[in-house]
C-alpha positions as CSV (number, residue, x, y, z in Angstrom):
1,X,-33.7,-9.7,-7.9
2,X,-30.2,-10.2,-6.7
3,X,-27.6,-9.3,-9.7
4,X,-23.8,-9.5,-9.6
5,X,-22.0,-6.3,-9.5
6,X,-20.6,-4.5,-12.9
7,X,-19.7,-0.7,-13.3
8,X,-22.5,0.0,-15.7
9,X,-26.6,-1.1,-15.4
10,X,-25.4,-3.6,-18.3
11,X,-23.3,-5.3,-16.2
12,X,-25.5,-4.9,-13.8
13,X,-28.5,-6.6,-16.2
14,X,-26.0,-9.5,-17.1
15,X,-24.4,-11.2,-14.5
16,X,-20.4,-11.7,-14.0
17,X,-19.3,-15.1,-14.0
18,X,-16.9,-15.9,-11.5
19,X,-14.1,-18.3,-11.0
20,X,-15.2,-21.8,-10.1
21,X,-13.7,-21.4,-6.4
22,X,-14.7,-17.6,-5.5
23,X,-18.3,-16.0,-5.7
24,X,-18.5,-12.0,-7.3
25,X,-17.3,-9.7,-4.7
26,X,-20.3,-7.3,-5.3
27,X,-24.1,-7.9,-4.9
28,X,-26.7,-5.4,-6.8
29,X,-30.2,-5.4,-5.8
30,X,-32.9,-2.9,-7.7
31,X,-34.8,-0.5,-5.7
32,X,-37.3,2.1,-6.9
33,X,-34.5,4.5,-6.4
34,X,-31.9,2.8,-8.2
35,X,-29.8,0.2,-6.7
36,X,-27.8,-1.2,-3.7
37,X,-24.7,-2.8,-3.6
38,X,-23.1,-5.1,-1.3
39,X,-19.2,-5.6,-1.0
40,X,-19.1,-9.0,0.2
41,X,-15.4,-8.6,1.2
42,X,-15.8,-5.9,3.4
43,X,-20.0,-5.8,4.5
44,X,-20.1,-2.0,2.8
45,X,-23.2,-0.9,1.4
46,X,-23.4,1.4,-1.0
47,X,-26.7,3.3,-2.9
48,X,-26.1,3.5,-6.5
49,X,-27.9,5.6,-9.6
50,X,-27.9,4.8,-13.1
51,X,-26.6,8.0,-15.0
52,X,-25.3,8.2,-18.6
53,X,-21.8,7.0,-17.7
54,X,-22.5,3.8,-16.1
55,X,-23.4,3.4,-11.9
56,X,-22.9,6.1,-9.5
57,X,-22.6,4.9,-6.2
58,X,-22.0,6.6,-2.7
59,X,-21.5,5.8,0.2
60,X,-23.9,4.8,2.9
61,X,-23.9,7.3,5.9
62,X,-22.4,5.4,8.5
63,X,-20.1,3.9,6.5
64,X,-18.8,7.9,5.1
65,X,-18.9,8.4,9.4
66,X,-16.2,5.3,9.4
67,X,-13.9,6.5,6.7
68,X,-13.4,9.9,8.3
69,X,-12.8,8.6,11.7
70,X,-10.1,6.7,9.6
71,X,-9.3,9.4,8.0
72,X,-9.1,12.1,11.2
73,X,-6.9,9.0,12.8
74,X,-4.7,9.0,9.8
75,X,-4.1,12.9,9.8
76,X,-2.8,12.9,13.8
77,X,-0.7,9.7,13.0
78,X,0.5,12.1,9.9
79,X,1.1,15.4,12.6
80,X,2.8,13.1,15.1
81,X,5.2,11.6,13.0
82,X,5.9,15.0,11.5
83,X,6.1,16.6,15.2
84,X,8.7,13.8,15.5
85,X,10.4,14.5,12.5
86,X,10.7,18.5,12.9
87,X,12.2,17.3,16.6
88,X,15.0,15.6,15.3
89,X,18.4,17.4,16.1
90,X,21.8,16.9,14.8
91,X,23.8,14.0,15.9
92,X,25.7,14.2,19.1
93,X,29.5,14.0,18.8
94,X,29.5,10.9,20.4
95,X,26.9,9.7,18.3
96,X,29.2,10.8,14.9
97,X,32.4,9.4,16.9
98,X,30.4,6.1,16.9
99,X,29.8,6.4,13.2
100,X,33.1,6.8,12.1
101,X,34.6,4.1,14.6
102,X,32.1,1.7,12.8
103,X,33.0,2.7,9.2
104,X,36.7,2.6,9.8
105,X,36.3,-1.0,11.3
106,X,34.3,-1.9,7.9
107,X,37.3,-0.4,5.9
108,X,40.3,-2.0,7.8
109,X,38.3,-5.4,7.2
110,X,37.6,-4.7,3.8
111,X,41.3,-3.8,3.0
112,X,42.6,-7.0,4.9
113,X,40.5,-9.0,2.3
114,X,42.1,-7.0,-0.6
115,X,45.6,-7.7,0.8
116,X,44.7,-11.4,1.4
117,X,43.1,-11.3,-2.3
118,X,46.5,-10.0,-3.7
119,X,48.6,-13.0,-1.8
120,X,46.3,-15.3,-3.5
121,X,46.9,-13.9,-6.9
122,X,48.8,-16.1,-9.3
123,X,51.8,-14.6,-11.1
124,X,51.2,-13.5,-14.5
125,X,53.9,-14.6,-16.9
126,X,56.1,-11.4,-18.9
127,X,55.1,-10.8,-21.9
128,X,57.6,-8.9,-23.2
């Protein structure tokens, strides 16, 4: 018997009801064990127990074998980039004489606006 997926075996019993457009993302079927679910969004199967606190489930052994491939992948993309990281060295003078060229342009510009702003301004009468 083919149930939709809850997190307890009364879910489990009693069918989710979905949106009208989209289908449950979970599949239960009974076993003599307990039960397996399908994820429908990603194909993973899963073997899960009834236990006091609702359904256990774990993973099935080839899937476990492709999350810590991911996960192995992940940790040398996490030692190269702090490999690359650790190999950083101070800047260059050029590279701070480039810096500082580019910030002083920003300010000249930015007080040319002020100046222009203040030529702009309208006089304000004396109040005195």
């Amino acid at each position: 018997m083919l149930l939709a997926a809850g997190l307890s075996p009364a879910a489990a019993q009693q069918p989710l009801r979905p949106a009208a457009d989209s289908a449950p993302r979970y599949q239960l079927e009974r076993t003599d064990h307990g039960f397996i679910r399908l994820d429908r969004q990603t194909g993973a199967v899963s073997a899960c127990r009834e236990e006091t606190t609702g359904l256990t489930c774990r993973l099935a052994a080839d899937e476990r074998a492709a999350w810590e491939q991911e996960i192995d992948r992940l940790d040398k993309r996490i030692a190269a980039l702090e490999q690359k990281i650790g190999a950083r060295t101070a800047p260059t003078e050029t590279e701070i004489e480039q810096s500082l060229s580019i910030m002083e342009r920003f300010l000249r510009r930015f007080m040319d606006m002020i100046e222009e702003f203040r030529g702009h301004e309208t006089p304000q009468p004396d109040r005195t």
